[in-house]
N, C-alpha and C positions, 0 to 999 in steps of 0.2 A: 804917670801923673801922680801929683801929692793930695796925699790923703788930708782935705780940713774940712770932711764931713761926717757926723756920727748920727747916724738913726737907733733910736732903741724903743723895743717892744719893753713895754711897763710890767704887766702881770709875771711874776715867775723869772725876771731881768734882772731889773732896778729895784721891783718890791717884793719881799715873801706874802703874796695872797692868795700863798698857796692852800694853807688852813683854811683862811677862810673860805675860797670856793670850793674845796669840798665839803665843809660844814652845806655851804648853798644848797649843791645839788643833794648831799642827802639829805637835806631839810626837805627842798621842793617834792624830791622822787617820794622820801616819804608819805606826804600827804596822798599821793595816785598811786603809790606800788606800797604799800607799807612791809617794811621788810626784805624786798624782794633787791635792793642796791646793797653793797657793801660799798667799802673806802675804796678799794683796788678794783670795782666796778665803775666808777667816774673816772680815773686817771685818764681815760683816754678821751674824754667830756675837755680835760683842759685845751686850750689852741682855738678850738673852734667856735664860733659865734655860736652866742646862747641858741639862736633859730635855729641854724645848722643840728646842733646838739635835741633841742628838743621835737625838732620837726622828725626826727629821724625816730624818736619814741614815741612820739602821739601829737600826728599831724594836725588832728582838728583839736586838741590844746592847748598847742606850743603858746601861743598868746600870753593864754591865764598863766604855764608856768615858768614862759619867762618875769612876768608881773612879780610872780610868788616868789621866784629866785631874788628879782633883784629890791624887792622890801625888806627882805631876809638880809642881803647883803648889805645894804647901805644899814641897816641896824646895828651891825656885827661889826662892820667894817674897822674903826678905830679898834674897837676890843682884839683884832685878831692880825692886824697888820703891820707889818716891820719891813726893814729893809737891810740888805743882802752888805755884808761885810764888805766895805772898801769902796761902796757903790760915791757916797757921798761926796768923798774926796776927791776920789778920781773925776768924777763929774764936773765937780768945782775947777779941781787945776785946766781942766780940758777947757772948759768955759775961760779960765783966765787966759790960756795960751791963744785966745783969739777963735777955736774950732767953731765951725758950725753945729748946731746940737739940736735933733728932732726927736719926735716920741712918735710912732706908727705903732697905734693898737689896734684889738678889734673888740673893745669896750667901747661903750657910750659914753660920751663926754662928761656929763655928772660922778660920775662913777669915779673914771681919768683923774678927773677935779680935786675928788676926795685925796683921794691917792698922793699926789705929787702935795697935795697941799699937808697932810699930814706928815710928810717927811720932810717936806722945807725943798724938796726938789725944784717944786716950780718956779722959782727963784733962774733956774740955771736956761730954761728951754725956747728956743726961739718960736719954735713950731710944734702942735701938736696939731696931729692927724687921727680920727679917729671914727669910729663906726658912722655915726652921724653924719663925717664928710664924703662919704663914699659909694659909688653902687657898690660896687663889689671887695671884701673882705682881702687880705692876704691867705693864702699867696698870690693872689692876682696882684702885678706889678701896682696895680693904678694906686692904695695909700701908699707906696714910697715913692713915686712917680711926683704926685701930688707934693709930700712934703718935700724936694727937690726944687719943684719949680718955685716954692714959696721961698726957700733957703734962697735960692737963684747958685745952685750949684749942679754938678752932673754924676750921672752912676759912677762913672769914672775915680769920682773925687768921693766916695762914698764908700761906708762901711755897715752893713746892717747887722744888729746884734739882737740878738734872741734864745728862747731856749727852748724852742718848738720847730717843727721840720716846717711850720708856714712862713717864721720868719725866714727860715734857709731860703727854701723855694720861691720866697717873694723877694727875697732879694737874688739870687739869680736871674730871673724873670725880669728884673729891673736892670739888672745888669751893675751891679755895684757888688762890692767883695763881701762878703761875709764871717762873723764869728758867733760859734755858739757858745753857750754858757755849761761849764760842766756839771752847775748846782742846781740845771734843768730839773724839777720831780722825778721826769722818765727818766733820768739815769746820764751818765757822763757816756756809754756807748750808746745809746738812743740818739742821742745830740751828735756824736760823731758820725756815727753812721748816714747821716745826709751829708756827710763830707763840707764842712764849711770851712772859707781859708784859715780861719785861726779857730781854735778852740781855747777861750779863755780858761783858768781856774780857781783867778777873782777876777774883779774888774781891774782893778790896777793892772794886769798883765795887759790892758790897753794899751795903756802911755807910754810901753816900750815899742811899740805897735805901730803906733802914728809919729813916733818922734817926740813925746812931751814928757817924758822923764826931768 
């Protein structure tokens, strides 16, 4: 079956906020551990929901220091956020040649907002899916499940792009192909190594992909 469906994870994707979320977490971690985080301490912080993340450091905190995370980041955000060579273009032509285009994060909608509206993205997306809309996070199939039924399309006709083993796993799970991002933080073998069908090395490597060269 023909691929005219495209999902994409935002964070670490479409946008570099890479900087910026680790500025967050060692912002946050600082005020409760002072000292005790480095940079190459959070790296593995990125992918998973803030709760996930802080629940696993101090359960009866996680509240306050996702609060504190995400004041720190919507402060920062503009100041620290860019987006990924080639990302813009490709998005646009894809959008022109008729594809379907969803975003499946596991941010909060506000946050999402800032993001695509600071690079002019949101212009291009039919569906966003995001923390807000869902019980359960990726890689649980159900946010690309969801943004499917809203596209009105099927895994089949589906491509999930990401640059974290949840986007992989979630979109197997969902049953739609997948391709990782090699500009992933973790590394271009991190990203392969959940074995996704394409391994991008910009986004343009898409559009030879789906046919929209």
């Amino acid at each position: 079956m023909k691929i005219n469906t495209l999902l994409f994870d935002l964070d670490g994707t479409l946008i570099n906020t890479n900087e910026l979320i680790i500025e967050s977490f060692l912002h946050t971690l600082h005020q409760y551990y002072p000292s005790k985080y480095k940079r190459e301490d959070v790296l593995p912080f990125i992918g998973p929901t803030l709760y996930e993340t802080f629940e696993s450091i101090n359960p009866e905190k996680m509240d306050e220091m996702v609060q504190v995370y995400r004041t720190f980041n919507h402060e920062q955000h503009d100041k620290l956020v860019t987006e990924f060579e080639t990302v813009f273009e490709t998005i646009q032509t894809l959008k022109e040649k008729g594809f379907k285009l969803g975003i499946v994060t596991t941010k909060i909608r506000s946050t999402v907002n800032m993001g695509l509206k600071l690079t002019k993205l949101d212009q291009f997306f039919d569906v966003v899916v995001t923390l807000d809309d869902v019980e359960k996070a990726k890689p649980d199939p159900e946010p690309i499940l969801k943004a499917l039924e809203q596209l009105d399309s099927t895994p089949e006709e589906a491509i999930m792009v990401g640059d974290n083993h949840h986007d992989i796993e979630a979109g197997k799970n969902a049953g739609t192909q997948t391709a990782g991002v090699a500009w992933s933080i973790k590394g271009r073998e991190y990203i392969a190594s959940h074995k996704p069908d394409y391994l991008l090395e910009k986004m343009s490597d898409l559009l030879a992909i789906v046919g929209a060269e």
